[in-house]
CHARMM internal coordinates of N, CA and C (Angstrom, degrees):
IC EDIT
DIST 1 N 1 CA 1.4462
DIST 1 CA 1 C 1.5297
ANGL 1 N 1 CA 1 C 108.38
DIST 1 C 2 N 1.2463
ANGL 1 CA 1 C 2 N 121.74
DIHE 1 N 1 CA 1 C 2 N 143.42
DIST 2 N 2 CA 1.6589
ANGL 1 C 2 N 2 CA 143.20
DIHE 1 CA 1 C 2 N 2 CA -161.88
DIST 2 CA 2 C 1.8632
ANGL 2 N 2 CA 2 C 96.28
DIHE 1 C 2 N 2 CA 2 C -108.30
DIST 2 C 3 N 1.9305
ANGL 2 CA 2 C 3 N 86.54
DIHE 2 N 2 CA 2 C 3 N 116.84
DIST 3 N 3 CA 1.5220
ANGL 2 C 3 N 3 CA 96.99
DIHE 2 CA 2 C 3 N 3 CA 156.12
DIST 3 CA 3 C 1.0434
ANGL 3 N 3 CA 3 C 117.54
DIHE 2 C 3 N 3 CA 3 C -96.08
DIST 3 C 4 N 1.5112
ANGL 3 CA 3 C 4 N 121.24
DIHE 3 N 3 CA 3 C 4 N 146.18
DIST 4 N 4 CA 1.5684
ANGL 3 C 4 N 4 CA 116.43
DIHE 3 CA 3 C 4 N 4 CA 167.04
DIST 4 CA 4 C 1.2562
ANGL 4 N 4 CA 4 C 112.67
DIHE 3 C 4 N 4 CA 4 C -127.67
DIST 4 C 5 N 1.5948
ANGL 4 CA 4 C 5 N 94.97
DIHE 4 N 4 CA 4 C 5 N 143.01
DIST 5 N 5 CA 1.6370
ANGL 4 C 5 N 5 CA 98.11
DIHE 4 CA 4 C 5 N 5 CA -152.31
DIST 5 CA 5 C 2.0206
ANGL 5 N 5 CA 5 C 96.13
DIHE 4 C 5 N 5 CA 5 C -110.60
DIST 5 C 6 N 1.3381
ANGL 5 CA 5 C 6 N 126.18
DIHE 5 N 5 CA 5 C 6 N -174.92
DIST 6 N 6 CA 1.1301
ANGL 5 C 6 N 6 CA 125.35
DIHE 5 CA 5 C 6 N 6 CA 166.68
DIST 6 CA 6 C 1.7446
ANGL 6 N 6 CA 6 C 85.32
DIHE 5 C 6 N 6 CA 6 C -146.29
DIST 6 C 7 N 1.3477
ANGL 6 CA 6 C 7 N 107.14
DIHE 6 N 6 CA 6 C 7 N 125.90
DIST 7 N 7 CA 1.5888
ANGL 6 C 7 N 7 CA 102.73
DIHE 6 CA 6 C 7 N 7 CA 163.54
DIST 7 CA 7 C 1.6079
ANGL 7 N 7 CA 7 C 120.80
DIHE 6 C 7 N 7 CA 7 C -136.23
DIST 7 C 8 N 1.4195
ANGL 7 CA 7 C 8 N 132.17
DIHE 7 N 7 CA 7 C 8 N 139.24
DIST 8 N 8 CA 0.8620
ANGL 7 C 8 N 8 CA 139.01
DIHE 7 CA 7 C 8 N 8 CA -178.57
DIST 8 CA 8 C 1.8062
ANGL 8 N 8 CA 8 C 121.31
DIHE 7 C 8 N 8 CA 8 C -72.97
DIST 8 C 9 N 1.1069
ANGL 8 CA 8 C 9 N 150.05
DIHE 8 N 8 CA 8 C 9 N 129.57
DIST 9 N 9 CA 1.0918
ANGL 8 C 9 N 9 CA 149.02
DIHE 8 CA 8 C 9 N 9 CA -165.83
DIST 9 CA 9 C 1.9625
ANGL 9 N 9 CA 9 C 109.60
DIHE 8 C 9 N 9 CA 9 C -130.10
DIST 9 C 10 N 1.1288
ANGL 9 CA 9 C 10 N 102.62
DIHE 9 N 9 CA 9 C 10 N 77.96
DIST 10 N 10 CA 1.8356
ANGL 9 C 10 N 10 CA 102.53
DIHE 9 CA 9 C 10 N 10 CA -177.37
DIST 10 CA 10 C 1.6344
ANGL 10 N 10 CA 10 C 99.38
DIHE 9 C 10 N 10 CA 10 C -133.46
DIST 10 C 11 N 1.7652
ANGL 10 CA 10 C 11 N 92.35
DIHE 10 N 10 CA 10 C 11 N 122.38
DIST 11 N 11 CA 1.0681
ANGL 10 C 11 N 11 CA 106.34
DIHE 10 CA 10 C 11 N 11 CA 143.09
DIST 11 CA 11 C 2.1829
ANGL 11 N 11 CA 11 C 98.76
DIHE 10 C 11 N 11 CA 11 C 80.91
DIST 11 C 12 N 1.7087
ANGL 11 CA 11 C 12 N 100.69
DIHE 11 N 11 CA 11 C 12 N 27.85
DIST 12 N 12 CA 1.2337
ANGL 11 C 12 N 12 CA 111.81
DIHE 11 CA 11 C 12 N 12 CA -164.58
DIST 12 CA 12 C 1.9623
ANGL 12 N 12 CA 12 C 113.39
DIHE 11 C 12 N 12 CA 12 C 54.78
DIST 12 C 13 N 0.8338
ANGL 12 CA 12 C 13 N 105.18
DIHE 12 N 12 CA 12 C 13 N -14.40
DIST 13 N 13 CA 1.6724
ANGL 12 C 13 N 13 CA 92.00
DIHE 12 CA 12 C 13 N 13 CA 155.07
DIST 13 CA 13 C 2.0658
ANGL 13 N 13 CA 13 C 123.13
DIHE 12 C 13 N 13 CA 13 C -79.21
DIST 13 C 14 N 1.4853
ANGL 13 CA 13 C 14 N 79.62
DIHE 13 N 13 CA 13 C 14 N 137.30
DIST 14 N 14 CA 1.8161
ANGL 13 C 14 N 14 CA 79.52
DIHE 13 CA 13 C 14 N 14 CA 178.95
DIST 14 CA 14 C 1.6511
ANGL 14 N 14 CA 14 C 109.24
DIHE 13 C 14 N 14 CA 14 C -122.28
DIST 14 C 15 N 1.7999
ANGL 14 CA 14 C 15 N 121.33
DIHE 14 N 14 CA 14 C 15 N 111.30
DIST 15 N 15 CA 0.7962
ANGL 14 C 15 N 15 CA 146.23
DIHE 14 CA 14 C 15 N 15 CA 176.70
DIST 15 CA 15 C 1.7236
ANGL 15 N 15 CA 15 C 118.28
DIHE 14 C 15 N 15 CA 15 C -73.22
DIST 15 C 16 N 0.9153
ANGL 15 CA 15 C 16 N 126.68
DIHE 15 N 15 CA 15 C 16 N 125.73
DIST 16 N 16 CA 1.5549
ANGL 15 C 16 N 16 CA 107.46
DIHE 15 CA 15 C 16 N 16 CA 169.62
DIST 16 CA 16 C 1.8900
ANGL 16 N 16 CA 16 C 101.10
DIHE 15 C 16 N 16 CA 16 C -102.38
DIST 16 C 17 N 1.2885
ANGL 16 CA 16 C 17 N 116.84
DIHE 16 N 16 CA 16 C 17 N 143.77
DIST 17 N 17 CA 1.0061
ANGL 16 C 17 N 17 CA 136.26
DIHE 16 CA 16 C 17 N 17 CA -159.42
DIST 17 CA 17 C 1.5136
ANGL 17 N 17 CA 17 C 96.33
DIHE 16 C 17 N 17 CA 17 C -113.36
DIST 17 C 18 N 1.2807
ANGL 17 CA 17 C 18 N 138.38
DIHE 17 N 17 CA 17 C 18 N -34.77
DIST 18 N 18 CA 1.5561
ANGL 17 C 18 N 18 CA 135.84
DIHE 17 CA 17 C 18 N 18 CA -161.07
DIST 18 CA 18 C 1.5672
ANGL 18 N 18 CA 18 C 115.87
DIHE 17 C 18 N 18 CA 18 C 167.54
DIST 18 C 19 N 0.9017
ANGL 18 CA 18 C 19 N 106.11
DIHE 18 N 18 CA 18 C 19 N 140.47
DIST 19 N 19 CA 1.6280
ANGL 18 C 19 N 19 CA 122.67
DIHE 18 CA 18 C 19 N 19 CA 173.76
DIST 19 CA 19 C 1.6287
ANGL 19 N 19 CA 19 C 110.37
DIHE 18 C 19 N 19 CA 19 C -164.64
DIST 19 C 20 N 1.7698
ANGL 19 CA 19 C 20 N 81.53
DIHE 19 N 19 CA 19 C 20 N 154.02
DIST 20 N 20 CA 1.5842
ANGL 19 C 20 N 20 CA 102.19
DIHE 19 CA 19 C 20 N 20 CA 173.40
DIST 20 CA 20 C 1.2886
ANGL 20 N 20 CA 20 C 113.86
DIHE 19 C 20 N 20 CA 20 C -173.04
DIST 20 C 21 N 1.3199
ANGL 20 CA 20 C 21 N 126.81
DIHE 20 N 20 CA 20 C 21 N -142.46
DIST 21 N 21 CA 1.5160
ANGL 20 C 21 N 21 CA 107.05
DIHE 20 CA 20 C 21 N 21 CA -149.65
DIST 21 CA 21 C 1.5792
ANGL 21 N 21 CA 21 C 84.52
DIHE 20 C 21 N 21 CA 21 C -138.45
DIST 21 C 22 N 1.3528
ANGL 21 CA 21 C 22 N 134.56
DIHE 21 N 21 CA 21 C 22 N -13.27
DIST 22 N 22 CA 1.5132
ANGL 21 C 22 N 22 CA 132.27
DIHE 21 CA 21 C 22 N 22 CA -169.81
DIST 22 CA 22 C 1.6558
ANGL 22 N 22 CA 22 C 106.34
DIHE 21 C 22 N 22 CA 22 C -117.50
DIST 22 C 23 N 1.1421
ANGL 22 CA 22 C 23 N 119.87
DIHE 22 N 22 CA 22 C 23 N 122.38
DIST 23 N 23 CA 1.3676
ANGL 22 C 23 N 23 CA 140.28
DIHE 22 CA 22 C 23 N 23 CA -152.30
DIST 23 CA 23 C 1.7821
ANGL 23 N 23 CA 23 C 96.22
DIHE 22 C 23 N 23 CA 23 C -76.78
DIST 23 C 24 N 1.3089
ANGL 23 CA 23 C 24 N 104.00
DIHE 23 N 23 CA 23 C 24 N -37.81
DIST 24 N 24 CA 1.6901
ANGL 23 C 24 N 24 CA 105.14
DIHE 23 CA 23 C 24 N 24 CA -174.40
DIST 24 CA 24 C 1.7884
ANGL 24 N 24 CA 24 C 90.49
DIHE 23 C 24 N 24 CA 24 C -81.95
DIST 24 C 25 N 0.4380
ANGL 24 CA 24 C 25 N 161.42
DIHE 24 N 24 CA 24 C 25 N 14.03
DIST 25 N 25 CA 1.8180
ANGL 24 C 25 N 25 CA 153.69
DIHE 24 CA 24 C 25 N 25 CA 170.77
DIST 25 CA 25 C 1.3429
ANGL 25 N 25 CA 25 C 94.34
DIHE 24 C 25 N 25 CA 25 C -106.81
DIST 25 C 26 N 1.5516
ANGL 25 CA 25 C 26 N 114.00
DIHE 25 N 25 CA 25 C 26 N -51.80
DIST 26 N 26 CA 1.7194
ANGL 25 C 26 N 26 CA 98.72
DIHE 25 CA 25 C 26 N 26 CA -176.92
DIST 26 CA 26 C 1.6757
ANGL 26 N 26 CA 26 C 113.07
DIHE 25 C 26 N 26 CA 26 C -55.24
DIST 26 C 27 N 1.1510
ANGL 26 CA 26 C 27 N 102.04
DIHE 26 N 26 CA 26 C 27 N -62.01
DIST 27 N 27 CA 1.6200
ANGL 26 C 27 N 27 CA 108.80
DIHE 26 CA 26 C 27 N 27 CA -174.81
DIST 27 CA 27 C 1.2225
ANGL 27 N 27 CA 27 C 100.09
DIHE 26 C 27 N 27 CA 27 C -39.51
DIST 27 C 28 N 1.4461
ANGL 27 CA 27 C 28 N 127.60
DIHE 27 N 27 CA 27 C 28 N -49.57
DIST 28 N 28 CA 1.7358
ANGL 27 C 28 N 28 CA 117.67
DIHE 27 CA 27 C 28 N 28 CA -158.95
DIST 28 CA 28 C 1.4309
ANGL 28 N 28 CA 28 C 98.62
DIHE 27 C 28 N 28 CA 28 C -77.06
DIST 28 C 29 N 1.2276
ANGL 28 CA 28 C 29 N 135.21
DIHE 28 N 28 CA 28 C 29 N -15.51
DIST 29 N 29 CA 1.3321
ANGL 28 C 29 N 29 CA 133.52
DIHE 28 CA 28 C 29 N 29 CA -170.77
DIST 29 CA 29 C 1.8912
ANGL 29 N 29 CA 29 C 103.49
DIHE 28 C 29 N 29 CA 29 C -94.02
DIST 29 C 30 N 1.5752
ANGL 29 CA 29 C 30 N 110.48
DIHE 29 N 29 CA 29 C 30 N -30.96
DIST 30 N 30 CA 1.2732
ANGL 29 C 30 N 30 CA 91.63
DIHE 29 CA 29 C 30 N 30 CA 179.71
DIST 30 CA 30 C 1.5885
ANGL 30 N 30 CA 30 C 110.09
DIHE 29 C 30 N 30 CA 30 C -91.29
DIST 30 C 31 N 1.3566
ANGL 30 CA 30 C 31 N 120.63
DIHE 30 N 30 CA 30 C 31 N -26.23
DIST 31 N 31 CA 1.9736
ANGL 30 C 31 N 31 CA 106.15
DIHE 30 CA 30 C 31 N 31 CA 145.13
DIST 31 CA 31 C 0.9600
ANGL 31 N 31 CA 31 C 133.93
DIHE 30 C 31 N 31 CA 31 C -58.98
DIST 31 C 32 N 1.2603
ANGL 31 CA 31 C 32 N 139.64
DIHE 31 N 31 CA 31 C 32 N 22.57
DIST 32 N 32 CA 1.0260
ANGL 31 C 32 N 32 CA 127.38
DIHE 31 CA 31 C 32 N 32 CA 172.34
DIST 32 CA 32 C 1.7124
ANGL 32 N 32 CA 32 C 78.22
DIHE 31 C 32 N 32 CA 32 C -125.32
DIST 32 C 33 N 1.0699
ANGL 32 CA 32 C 33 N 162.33
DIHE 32 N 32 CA 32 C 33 N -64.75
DIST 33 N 33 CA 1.2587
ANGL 32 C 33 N 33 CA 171.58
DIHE 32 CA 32 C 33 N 33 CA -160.73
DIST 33 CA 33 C 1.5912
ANGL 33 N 33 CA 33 C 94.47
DIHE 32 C 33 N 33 CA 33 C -48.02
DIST 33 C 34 N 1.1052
ANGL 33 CA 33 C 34 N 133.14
DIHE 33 N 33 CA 33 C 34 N -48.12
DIST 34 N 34 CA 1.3695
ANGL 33 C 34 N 34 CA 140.13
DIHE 33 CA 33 C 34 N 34 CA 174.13
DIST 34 CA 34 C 1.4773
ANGL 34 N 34 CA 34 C 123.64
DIHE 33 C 34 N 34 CA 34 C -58.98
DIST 34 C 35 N 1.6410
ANGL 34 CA 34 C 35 N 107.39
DIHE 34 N 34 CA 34 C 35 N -42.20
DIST 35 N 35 CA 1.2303
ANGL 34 C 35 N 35 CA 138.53
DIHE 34 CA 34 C 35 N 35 CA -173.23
DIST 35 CA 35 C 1.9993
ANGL 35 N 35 CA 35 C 96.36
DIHE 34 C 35 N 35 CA 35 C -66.31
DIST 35 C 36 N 1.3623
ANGL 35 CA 35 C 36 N 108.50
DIHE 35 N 35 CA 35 C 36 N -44.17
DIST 36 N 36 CA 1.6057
ANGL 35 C 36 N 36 CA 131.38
DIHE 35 CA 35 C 36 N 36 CA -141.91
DIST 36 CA 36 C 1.8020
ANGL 36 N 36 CA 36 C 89.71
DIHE 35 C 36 N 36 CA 36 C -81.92
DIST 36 C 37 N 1.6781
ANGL 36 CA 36 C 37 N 93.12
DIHE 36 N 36 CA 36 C 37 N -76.68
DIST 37 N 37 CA 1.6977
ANGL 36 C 37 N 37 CA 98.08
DIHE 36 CA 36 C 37 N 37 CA 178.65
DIST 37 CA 37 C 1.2008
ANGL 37 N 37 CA 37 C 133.30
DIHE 36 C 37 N 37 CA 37 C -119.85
DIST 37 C 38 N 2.1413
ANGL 37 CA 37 C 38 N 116.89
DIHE 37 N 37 CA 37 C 38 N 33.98
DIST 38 N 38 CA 1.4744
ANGL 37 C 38 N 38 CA 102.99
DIHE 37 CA 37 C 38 N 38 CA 136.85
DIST 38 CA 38 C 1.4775
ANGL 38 N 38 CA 38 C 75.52
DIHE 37 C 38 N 38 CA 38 C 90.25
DIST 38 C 39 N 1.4756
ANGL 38 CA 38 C 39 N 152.43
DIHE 38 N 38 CA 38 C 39 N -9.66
DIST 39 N 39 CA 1.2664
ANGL 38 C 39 N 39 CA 121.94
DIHE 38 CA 38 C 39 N 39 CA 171.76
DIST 39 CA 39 C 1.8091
ANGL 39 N 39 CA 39 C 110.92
DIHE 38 C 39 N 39 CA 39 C -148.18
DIST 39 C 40 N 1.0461
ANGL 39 CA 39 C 40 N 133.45
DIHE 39 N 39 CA 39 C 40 N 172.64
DIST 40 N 40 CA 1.1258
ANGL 39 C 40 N 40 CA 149.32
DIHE 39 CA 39 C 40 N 40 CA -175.97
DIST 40 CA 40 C 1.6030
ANGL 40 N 40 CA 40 C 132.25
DIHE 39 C 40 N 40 CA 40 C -97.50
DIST 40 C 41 N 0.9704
ANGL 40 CA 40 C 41 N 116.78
DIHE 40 N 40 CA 40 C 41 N 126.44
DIST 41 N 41 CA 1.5767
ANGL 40 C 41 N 41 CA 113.72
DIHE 40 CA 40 C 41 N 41 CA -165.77
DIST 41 CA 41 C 1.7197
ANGL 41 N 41 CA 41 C 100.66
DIHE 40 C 41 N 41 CA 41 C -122.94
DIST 41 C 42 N 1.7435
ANGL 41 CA 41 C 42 N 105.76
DIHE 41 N 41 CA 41 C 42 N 150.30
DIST 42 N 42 CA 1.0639
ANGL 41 C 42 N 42 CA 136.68
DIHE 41 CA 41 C 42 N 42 CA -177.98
DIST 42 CA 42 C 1.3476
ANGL 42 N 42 CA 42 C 127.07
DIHE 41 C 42 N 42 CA 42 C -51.44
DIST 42 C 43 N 1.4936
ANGL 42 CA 42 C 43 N 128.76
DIHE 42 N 42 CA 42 C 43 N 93.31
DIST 43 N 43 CA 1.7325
ANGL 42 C 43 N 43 CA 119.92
DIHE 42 CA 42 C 43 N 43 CA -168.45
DIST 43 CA 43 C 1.3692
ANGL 43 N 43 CA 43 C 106.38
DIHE 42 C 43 N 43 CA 43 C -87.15
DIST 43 C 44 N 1.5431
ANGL 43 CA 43 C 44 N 121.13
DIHE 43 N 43 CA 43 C 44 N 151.44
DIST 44 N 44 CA 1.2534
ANGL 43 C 44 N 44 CA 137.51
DIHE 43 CA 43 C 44 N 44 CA 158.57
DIST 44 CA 44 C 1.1411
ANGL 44 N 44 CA 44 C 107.86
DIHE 43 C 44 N 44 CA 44 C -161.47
DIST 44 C 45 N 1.6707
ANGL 44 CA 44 C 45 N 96.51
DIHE 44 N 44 CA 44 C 45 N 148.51
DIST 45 N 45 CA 1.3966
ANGL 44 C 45 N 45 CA 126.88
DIHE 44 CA 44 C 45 N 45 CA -176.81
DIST 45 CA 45 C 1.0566
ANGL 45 N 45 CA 45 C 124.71
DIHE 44 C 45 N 45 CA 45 C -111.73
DIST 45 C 46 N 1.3083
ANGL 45 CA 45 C 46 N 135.94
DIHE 45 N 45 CA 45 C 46 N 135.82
DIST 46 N 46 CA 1.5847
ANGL 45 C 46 N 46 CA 133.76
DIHE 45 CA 45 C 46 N 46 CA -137.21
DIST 46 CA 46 C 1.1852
ANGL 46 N 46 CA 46 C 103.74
DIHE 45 C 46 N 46 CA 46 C -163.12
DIST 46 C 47 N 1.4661
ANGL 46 CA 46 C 47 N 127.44
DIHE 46 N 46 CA 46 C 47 N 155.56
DIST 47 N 47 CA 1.4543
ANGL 46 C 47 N 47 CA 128.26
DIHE 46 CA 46 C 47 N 47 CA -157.81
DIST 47 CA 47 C 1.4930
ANGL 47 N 47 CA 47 C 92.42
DIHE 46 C 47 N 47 CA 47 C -129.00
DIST 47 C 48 N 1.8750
ANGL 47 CA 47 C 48 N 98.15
DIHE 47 N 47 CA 47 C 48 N 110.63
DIST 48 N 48 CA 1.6975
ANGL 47 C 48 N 48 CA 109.41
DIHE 47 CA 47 C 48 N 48 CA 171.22
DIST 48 CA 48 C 1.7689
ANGL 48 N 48 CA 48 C 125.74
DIHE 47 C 48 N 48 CA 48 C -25.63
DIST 48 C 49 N 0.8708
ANGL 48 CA 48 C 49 N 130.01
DIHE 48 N 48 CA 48 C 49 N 133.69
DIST 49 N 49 CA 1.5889
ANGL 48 C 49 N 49 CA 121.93
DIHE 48 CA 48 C 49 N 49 CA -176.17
DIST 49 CA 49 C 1.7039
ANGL 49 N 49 CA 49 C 91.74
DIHE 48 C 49 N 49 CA 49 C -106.91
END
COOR INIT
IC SEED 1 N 1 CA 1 C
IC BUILD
């Protein structure tokens, strides 16, 4: 099963912003995140342990 992550990258720090396991929740979470503050954050996909 596939995590998907959203992570922030400023200033050489790396933040994770959100994850979960359903691909349509990520997407709706990173439009609206885009919508919110004007910028874009880092996706990766990662395999549940």
């Amino acid at each position: 099963m596939a995590i998907y992550k959203f992570v922030e990258i400023k200033g050489g720090k790396r933040t994770e912003k959100f994850q979960t396991p359903d691909i349509k929740r990520a997407l709706r979470f990173h439009k609206w995140y885009i919508a919110k503050y004007k910028q874009g954050l880092l996706f990766e996909i990662g395999e549940e342990k």
